[in-house]
C-alpha positions, 0 to 999 in steps of 0.5 A: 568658574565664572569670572576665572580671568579676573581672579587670576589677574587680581592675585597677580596684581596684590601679588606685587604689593608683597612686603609694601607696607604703604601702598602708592596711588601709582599701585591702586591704579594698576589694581583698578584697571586690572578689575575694570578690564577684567570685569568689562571683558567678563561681560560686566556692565560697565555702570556697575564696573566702574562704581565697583573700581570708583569705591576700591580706589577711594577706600584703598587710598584714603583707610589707614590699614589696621596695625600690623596689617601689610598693603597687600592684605588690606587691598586684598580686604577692600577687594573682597568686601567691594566684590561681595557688596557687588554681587550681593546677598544670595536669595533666600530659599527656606527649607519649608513648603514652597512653589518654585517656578523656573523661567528663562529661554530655550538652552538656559539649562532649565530642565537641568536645574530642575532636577539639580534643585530637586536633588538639592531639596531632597539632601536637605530632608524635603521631599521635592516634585517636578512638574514638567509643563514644556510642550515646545521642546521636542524631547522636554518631557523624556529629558525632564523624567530622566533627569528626575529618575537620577534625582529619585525625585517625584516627577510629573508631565503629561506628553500627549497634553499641548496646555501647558496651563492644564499639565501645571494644575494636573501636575500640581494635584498629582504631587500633591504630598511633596514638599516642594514643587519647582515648576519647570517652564518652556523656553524659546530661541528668543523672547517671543511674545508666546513664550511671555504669555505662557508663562504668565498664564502658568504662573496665574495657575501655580501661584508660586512663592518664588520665580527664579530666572536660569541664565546661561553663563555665556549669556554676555550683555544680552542678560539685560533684556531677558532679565527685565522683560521677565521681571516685567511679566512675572516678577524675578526673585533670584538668579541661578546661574549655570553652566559654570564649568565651560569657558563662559564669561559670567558677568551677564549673570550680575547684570541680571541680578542688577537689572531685576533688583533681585539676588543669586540664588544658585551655581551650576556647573556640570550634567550631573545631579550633583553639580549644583550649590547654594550662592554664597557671596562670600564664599564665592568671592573668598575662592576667586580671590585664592582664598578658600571656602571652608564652608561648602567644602566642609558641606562637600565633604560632609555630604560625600562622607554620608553618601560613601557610608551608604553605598558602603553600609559596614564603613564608618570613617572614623574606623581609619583612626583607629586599626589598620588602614587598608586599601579597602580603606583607601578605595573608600576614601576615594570614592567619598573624593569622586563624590566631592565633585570634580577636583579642581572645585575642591582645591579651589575651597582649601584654604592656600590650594586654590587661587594662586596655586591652582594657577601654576598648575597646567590645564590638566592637571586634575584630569591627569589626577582623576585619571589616576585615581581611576586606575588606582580603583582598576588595580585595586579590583583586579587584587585579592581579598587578602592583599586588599587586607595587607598590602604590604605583604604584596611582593614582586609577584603579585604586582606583576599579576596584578599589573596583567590582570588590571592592564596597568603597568607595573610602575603604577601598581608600585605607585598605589603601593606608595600613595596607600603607604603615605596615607596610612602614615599620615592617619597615624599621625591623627591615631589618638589624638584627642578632640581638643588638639583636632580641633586647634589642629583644623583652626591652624589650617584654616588660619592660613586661608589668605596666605598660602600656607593654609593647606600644609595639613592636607598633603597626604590626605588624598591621591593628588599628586603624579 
């Protein structure tokens, strides 16, 4: 995720304020220079970098912390507000009718987004539209309606057209019944002037309500000069940033932001549909800090529950509750998990999983833990009905059957076993309880979002450990 580093080195440098109850110049010092080391070698301008740390350390030394409230918690507050005013409110994208038109150069990942945001739209019960106007890129036009076709969203281009001005009003009058249009533009290797009138000549044509601006994460200071010469030619309201889930630095993205006095309005990490989410400053700066996100999580979870009952029309999760847990059960439950996203995202939302924690943790752990769930799902097919029913009446022959007929060793299906017996006593635990005590049970975890503890409950919830 964009500025990992800094978030890494932050948690580090609070960490030695544990059990101060005052904090010296000396401390305030240290943290000030690990921001502005983190956020320079994160491609962050330095005017900005230096009003950012300049507010940290004369808040940090001057505010007396509430009562009861250690050294190290009130930094870790100025932190998080100064990072949140830093980044800014996310751009406003009302769920109503709108035209959106998507600008940035060659590589940006626009054609992606496109369809990212359609899908994105049609979740919340609007019926979106891509119009496909690149007449450059060889490939635009196969690589847009593909990417529509996953999204099931309405697509329009016209491959055998060069204006791109005429495909932008065809496609327009086309789509004309969908709710939202997002207007998907060409690109250049560099901001030639062709590229600035095109897009001026569509943007005349389409009228749209908002122009948000695709930026590469990798982009690094060369942000700057992209974001002011659109801004200059057809105004930018928001920011989305992509490619989040490589080695990028990010900070050009807030350079942008900066640079056209506009907002974030999107991340993007990822090739798939779903790799895509709303910007959330405090949510986002809560994660980097190791300090969750309950929000998105609970819109993932949410999300890939509805899903999971879709492709699975006779599964109510609340079933788990109430009769026998099964591994047809626990098979579900894993794919609504593959539905979250990527593993190592989740954890980072879960109060007391992410930030620190995920530190420790080698690079590939959560490969190493999608790796096993992936087997778990290949064990699991190559069982019966009934043993799917009743595991525990499997014996040592039928993991031997199961193992050579899945290709997994033994030592694995013995595992699935395992892993299904934990969680099946862990749902038991939550068999009967009432509303009331679920409710001030959700409220404890999510009490102990900044310090550690706040993931206790979800231990056997899920196929994480190996």
């Amino acid at each position: 995720m964009v500025l990992d580093d800094l978030g890494s080195s932050l948690r580090d440098s609070l960490g030695k304020l544990s059990g101060q109850t005052r904090v010296t110049e000396e401390d305030i010092e240290e943290i000030v220079k690990e921001i502005q080391r983190s956020l320079l070698q994160a491609d962050v301008e330095v005017s900005l970098v230096m009003d950012l740390s300049d507010s940290i350390k004369e808040r940090a030394l001057e505010e007396e912390p509430p009562g009861g409230t250690s050294a190290r918690d009130h930094v870790l507050s100025i932190v998080y507000e100064e990072m949140v005013d830093l980044v800014g409110e996310s751009t406003d994208i009302p769920l109503e009718n709108q035209t959106i038109l998507l600008a940035g150069l060659q590589g940006s990942g626009k054609t992606t987004t496109s369809a990212k945001m359609a899908w994105w739209f049609s979740k919340k019960g609007l019926r979106p539209a891509i119009v496909q106007t690149d007449t450059f890129r060889p490939g635009a036009y196969d690589q847009a309606k593909e990417m529509a076709g996953r999204a099931e969203v309405d697509f329009y281009g016209d491959p055998d057209e060069e204006d791109p001005v005429k495909i932008a009003r065809d496609g327009l009058e086309a789509t004309s019944d969908a709710d939202v249009h997002i207007v998907d533009t060409a690109g250049r290797h560099a901001l030639e002037d062709d590229l600035i009138d095109e897009i001026e000549d569509i943007e005349r044509e389409v009228n749209p309500d908002r122009n948000l601006l695709v930026l590469d994460a990798a982009i690094g200071q060369g942000a700057k000069d992209q974001a002011r010469q659109f801004d200059d030619s057809i105004g930018i309201e928001g920011v989305i940033v992509t490619k989040l889930d490589g080695t990028a630095k990010g900070g050009g993205a807030l350079t942008a932001v900066n640079e056209t006095d506009s907002s974030i309005a999107f991340l993007g990490s990822g090739e798939t549909i779903q790799d895509i989410e709303r910007f959330e400053p405090s949510g986002f700066i809560s994660r980097l800090l190791g300090m969750g996100d309950l929000k998105q999580l609970t819109e993932r979870v949410e999300r890939a529950m509805q899903e999971t009952q879709d492709e699975e029309e006779d599964w109510d999760p609340e079933d788990m509750l109430k009769g026998e847990f099964t591994l047809k059960d626990m098979r579900r439950q894993m794919q609504a998990m593959n539905n979250m996203g990527p593993l190592d995202q989740v954890m980072d939302m879960i109060p007391g999983m992410g930030g620190g924690l995920m530190d420790e943790l080698p690079d590939d752990a959560m490969d190493v833990t999608q790796d096993r769930m992936r087997s778990f799902e290949v064990i699991m097919d190559s069982m019966t009905e009934a043993e799917l029913e009743n595991p525990r009446a499997i014996g040592a022959n039928q993991v031997e059957r199961i193992a050579r007929g899945s290709g997994k060793s033994e030592e694995r299906v013995q595992e699935l076993l395992e892993q299904h017996k934990m969680m099946s006593q862990t749902l038991k635990q939550f068999q009967g309880m009432g509303q009331g005590n679920m409710e001030r049970m959700m409220k404890k975890m999510q009490g102990g979002g900044g310090g550690g503890g706040g993931g206790g409950g979800m231990g056997g919830l899920g196929p994480f450990g190996d």
